[in-house]
N, C-alpha and C positions, 0 to 999 in steps of 0.2 A: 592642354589636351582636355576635352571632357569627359566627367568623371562619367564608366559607365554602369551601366544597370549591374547588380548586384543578385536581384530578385527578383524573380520571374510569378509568372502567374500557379496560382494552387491548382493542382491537376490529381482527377479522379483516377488510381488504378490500381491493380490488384500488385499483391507485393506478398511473393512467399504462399504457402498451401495454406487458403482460402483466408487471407489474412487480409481484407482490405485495409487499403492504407492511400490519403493522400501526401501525392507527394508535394513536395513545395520548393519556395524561395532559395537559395541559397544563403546561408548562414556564414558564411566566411567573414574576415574581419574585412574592413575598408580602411583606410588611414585616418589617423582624426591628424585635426591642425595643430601646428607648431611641431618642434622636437625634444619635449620636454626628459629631461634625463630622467633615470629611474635610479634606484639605489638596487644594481645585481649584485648577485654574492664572487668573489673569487674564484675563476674556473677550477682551481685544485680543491677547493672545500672539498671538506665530506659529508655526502647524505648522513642523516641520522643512521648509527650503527642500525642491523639485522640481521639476528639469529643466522649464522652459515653465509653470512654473505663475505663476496669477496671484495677482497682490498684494493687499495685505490694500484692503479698501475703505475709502475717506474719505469718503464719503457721509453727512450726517446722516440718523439715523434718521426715518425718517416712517410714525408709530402708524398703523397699521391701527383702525380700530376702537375697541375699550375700549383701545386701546394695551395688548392680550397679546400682539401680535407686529408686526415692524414693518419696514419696506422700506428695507434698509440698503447696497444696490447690490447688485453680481453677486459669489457669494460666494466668498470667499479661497481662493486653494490648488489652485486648480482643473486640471490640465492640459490642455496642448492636444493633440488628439488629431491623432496623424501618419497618413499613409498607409503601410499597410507596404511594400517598394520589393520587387519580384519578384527571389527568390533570397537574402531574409534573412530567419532565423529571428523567426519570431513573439516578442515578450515572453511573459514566463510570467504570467500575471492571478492576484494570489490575492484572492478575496474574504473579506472575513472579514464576517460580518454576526449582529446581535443581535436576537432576540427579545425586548420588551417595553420593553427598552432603560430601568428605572429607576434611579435610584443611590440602592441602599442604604447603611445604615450601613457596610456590608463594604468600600464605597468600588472597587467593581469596574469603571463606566461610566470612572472618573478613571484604576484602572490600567492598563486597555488602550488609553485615550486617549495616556496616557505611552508605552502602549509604540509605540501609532501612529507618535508622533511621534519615536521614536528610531529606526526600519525605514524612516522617510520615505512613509510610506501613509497611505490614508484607510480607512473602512470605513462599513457602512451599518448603521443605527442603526431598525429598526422600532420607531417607538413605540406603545404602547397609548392610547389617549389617555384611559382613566381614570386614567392613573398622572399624571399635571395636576390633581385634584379629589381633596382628604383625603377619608378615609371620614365624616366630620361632613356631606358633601356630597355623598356617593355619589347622590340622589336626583336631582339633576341630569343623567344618564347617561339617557337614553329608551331603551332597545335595539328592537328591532325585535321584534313580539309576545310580550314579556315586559313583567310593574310595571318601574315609575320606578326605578332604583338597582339592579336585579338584574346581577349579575354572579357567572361560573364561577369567577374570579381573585378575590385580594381587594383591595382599595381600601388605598393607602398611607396611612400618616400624614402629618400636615402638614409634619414634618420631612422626609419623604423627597419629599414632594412639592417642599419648597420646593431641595430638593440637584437636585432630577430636571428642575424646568426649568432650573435654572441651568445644571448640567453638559450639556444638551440644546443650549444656550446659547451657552455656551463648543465643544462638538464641532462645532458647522455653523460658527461662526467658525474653525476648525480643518482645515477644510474637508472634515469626514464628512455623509454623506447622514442625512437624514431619513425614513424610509417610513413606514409603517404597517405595525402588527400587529393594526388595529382594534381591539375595545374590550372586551365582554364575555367573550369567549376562549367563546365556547358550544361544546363539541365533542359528538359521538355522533349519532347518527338523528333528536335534535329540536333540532340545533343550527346552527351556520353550513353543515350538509350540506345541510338544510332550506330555506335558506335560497331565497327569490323573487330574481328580480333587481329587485323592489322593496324586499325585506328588505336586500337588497345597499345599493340606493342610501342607504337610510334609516341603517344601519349607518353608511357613508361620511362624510354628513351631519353624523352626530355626533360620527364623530372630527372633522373640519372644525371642528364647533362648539367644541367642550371647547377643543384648545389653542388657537382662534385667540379665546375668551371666557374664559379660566380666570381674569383679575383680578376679569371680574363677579361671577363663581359663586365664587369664595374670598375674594374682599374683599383679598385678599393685593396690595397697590398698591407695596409697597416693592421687590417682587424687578425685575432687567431683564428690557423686552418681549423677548422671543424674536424674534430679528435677522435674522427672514423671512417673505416671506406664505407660506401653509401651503400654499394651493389653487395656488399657484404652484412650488411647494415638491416635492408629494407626485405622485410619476411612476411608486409601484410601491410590491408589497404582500407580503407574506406571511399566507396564511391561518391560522388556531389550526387546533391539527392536521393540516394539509396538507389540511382537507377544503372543500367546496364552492366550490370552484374554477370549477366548470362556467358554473353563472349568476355566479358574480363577473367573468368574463374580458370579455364583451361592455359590462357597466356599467365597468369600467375603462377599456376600449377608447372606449367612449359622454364618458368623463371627461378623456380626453387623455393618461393615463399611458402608462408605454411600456416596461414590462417587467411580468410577475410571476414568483413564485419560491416557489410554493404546491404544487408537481409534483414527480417527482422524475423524474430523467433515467441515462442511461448516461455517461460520463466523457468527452464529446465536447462539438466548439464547437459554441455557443447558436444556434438558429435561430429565427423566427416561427413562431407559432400560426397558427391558421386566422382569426384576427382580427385580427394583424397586430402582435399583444405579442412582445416578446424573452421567451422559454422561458428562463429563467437559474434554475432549480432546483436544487436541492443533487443530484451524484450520489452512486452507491456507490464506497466505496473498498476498500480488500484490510483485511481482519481475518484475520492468517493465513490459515487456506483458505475463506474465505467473503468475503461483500460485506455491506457495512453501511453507512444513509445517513450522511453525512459530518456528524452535528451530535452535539454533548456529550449529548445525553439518551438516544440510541441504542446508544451504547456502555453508558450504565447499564443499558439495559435488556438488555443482552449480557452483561454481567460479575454484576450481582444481583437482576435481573429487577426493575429502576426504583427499588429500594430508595432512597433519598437517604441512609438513616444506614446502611445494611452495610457491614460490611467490617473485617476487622482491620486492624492498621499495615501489616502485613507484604502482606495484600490488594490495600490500597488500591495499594502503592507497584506491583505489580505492575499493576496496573488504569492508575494515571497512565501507566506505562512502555509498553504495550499500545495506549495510545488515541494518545502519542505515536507511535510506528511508526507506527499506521495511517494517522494524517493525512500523514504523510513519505511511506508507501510511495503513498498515492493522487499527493502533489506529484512523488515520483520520479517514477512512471509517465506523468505529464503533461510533466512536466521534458525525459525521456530517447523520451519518443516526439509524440503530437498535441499538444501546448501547450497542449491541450485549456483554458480558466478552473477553479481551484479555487474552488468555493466552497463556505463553512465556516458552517456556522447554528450559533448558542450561545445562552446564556441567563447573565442576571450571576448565579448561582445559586451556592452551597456542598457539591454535592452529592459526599456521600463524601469530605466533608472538605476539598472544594475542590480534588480531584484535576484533573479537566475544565477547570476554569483557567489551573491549571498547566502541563498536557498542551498546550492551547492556545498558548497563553507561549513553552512552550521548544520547539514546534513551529514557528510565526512566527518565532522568534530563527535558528533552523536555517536553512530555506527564506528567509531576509531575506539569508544569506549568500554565496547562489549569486547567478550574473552573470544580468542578464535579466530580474529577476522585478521585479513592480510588484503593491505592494498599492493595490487599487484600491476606489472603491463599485464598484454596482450605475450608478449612473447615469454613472460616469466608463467601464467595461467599455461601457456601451452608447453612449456617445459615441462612443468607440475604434471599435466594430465598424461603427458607420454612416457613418465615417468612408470603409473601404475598399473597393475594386473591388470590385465585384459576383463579379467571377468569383475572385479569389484568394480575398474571403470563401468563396465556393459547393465551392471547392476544402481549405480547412479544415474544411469542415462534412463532405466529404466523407470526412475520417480517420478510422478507426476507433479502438476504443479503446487507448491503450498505442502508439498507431504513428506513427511519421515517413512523411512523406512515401517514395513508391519513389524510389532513386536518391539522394537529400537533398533539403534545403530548395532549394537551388538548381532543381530544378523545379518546384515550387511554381505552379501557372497557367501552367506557357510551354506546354501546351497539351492535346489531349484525354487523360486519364488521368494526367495526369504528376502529379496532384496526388493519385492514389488509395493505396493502401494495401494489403499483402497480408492478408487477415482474420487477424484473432487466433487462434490456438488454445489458448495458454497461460493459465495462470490470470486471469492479471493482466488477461489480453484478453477475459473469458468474456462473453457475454451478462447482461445485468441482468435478464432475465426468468431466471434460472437462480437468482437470488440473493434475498434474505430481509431487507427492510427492515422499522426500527421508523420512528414519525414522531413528533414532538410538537407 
């Protein structure tokens, strides 16, 4: 079969109140050659202990279904979310979250797993759900008005498929989240932008299908069921491209989820949509004197305009060193003013040599070392937040970008304004409609 298009043409459009953004290529992984094994950890390990977290479960498993996945109690590692006490600083949230979420030969789902578990974090894990079905089985996949098997991404091998549930497996036992990054990656004007909120649901549907049926549709009986129901499981999403968000927000809403992160935003705490989803989108961070969204693919597309092979030695090392700062300077500027959540979208990709990895890597490693900070998911961040007073929340939402509270955290909600902010003027503060995002 021929391998298909991945990546689409870069397209001019608005994204979010007045927030231009181009959108772009598709960022998912593709299979690399051979099936080289990887060294994953033992699906019962335990994540690195966490203050309040809970224990690993002793529940036997009970198959769902074709026993592809299976209800194995409430999953390990989880924390308990506190109230925050008026007049102590906020924790610093960093999210780290992945796109397509497969494990290649390059063994990348297993190295951030390692590194999760040595920073004491989780992170959230969007899966595709045709990365469950080898391409012998792509035909399997319905997409919503396109033939049986069509897809923008390409279909892994069996090998990568049989690493990707496991390690998918092993990470919820681990205690990182599962999403969704649905399934064909369609991006541009006849794609998931297009899309009905019947296209939406239908979409849905069949990630639902794939991983909670993948032992039917591959025959593969030997690998472990995946150690949770899915539809109980999946509480939030990221779109391919950041695009057609609009009609997905009400069929998620309609589904019971309870954030998405398809948007992008200004570097401020996460609030509800007009339907009543957590807005938890990636913002802009500082790239020397500009703003750029905070995921590995945006920076490529800033250093060699999306290239994936550009770049000399001497390039690239500048390029890693560049995307490091920026992710630190967005974490300072949360750190040392609103506490604002970082959150970091990536893809287990190679690009440029595997710079954006790395950058990622010894970014986490840094921000892991200051007091306060918690790597969290998406669904632990939104535990946390519904945890807290209305009004101390309503008074973090209120910070602007880069700011502490007036006065310090000690006013923080003790009452009208104490919890505001003097506006930014400085770069670090600038409005996000001033500033030039890419998407993937």
């Amino acid at each position: 079969m021929p391998q298909l298009s991945r990546r689409g043409l870069l397209r001019v459009g608005a994204l979010g109140a007045g927030l231009a953004a181009v959108s772009a290529m598709s960022g998912c992984a593709t299979p690399l050659a051979g099936g080289v094994p990887i060294d994953v950890r033992d699906p019962g390990s335990p994540a690195t202990s966490r203050d309040g977290a809970s224990p690993p479960s002793s529940a036997a498993p009970e198959p769902i279904g074709d026993g592809s996945t299976a209800r194995t109690g409430p999953q390990p590692h989880q924390p308990t979310p506190a109230r925050l006490d008026i007049g102590t600083v906020p924790p610093q949230f960093v999210v780290v979250s992945w796109d397509g979420a497969a494990e290649l030969p390059s063994g990348l789902l297993s190295r951030f797993r390692r590194v999760a578990q040595e920073v004491g974090g989780a992170m959230t894990l969007f899966l595709s759900g045709i990365y469950v079905i080898p391409e012998a089985h792509q035909k399997a996949y319905r997409p919503p008005r396109r033939p049986a098997g069509t897809s923008d991404i390409s279909f892994l091998t069996e090998a990568s498929v049989r690493r990707t549930i496991v390690g998918i497996g092993e990470a919820w036992r681990e205690g990182h989240e599962i999403g969704t990054h649905f399934n064909g990656h369609f991006c541009g004007p006849r794609g998931v932008a297009a899309f009905s909120e019947a296209d939406w649901r239908a979409e849905i549907d069949e990630a639902y299908r794939l991983v909670s049926t993948w032992r039917s549709i591959t025959g593969m009986t030997d690998l472990p069921a995946l150690p949770f129901d899915y539809r109980a499981e999946l509480v939030g999403s990221r779109t391919p491209c950041l695009e057609g968000r609009r009609r997905l927000l009400p069929v998620a809403k309609e589904m019971g989820w309870r954030y998405d992160s398809s948007g992008t935003r200004r570097q401020t705490w996460p609030d509800r949509d007009e339907h009543g989803l957590w807005d938890v989108s990636m913002a802009t961070i500082p790239l020397g004197h500009r703003e750029v969204l905070s995921m590995d693919y945006n920076f490529m597309v800033q250093f060699c305009k999306g290239n994936p092979s550009a770049g000399t030695a001497a390039e690239r090392a500048t390029w890693r060193a560049r995307t490091r700062d920026a992710l630190l300077a967005g974490f300072d500027r949360a750190y040392a003013g609103n506490r604002a959540p970082l959150i970091l979208g990536n893809h287990f990709e190679q690009w440029n040599g595997g710079i954006y990895m790395d950058a990622v890597e010894d970014a986490i490693r840094e921000m892991a070392a200051k007091p306060g900070v918690r790597f969290v998911s998406f669904r632990q961040l939104i535990d946390w937040l519904e945890a807290q007073d209305s009004a101390t929340l309503a008074a973090l939402q209120r910070l602007d970008v880069g700011r502490a509270p007036r006065g310090g955290w000690a006013g923080l909600g003790a009452g009208p304004g104490a919890g505001s902010a003097t506006a930014p003027s400085d770069q670090a503060g600038r409005s996000a409609s001033k500033s030039t995002t890419t998407s993937s």
